[in-house]
C-alpha positions in Angstrom: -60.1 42.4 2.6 -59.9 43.3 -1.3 -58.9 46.5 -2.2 -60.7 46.7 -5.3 -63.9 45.3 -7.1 -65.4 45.5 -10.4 -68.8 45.5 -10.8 -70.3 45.9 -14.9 -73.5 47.7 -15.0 -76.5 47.0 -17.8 -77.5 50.1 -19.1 -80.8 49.6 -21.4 -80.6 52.8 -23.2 -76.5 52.3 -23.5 -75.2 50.1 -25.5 -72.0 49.4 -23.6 -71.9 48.3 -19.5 -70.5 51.1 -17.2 -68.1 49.4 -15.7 -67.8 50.2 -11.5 -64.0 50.2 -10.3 -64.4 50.6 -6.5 -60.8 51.4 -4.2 -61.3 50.5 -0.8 -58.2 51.8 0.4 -58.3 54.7 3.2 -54.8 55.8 1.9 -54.1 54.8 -1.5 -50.3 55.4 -1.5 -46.7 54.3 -3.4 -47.0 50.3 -3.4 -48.5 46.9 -4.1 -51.7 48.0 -3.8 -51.3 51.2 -6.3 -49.5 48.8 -8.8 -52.2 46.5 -8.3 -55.2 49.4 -9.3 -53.2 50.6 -11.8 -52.5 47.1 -13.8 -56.3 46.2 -13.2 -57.5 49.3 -14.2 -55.1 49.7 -17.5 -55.9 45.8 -18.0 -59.8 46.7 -18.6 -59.4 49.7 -20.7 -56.7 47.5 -23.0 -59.4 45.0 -23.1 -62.5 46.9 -23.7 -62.1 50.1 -25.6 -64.5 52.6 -25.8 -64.9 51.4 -22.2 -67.4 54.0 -20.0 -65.4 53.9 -16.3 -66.4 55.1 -12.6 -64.4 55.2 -10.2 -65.6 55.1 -6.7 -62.8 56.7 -4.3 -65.4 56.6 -1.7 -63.2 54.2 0.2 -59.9 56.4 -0.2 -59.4 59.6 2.1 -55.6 60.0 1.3 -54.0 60.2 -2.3 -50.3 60.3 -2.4 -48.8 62.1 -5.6 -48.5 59.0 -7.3 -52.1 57.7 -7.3 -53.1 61.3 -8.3 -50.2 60.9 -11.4 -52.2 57.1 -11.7 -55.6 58.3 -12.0 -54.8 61.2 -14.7 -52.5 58.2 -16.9 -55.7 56.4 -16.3 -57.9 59.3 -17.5 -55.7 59.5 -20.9 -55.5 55.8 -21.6 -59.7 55.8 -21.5 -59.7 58.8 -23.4 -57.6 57.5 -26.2 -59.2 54.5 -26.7 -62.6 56.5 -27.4 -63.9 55.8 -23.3 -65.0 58.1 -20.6 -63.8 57.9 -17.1 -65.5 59.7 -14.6 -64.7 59.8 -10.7 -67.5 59.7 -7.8 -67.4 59.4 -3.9 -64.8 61.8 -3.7 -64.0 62.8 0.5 -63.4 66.3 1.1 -59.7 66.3 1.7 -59.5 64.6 -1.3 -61.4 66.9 -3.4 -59.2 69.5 -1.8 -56.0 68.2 -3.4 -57.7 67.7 -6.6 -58.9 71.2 -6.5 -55.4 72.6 -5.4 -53.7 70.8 -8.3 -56.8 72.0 -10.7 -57.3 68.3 -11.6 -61.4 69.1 -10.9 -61.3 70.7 -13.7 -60.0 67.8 -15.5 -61.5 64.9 -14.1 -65.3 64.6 -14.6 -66.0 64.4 -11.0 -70.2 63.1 -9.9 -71.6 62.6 -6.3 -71.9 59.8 -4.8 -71.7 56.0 -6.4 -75.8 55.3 -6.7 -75.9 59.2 -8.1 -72.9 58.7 -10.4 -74.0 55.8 -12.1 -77.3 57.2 -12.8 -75.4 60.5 -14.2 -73.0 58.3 -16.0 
């Protein structure tokens, strides 16, 4: 099974694709498959600045302290090159940790993925 698909979105009043990174991972902790997210995910940002980015955790229920220090590098590196990253599907006991470390306040956190992208 992959642990992470890419989907770009047409958006007729946008001028640039959303682009839909989805984690399926029920615990995405210290490893391969972090390393892996984090490369793809940097990857696109280097290669398309400005990029607009949502990420669907809807697939994760556990983030270790790692993929939490991942998804705020990711945050910065989107921000900097003039993109938006936004987070959607987020499970309860995830949400918890992000609201516990106050990260809901950073990240720009929608509902779920069909919601999200119509937010977006």
């Amino acid at each position: 099974m992959d642990t992470l698909r890419i989907d770009r979105i047409n958006r007729p009043k946008e001028s640039t694709p959303l682009t839909v990174v989805t984690v399926d991972l029920p615990q995405l902790t210290d490893g391969p498959a972090l390393d892996r997210v984090r490369q793809d995910v940097v990857g696109l940002i280097a290669e398309n600045p400005g990029i607009d980015l949502l990420v669907d955790l809807s697939g994760v229920g556990f983030l270790s302290s790692s993929a939490i220090g991942m998804l705020g590098m990711v945050h910065r590196k989107a921000w900097g090159s003039k993109g938006r990253m936004k987070l959607c599907g987020i499970h309860p006991e995830v949400m918890e940790v992000l609201k516990i470390t106050r990260l809901d306040t950073v990240f720009d956190i929608l509902g779920p993925r069909a919601d999200a992208i119509a937010q977006f």
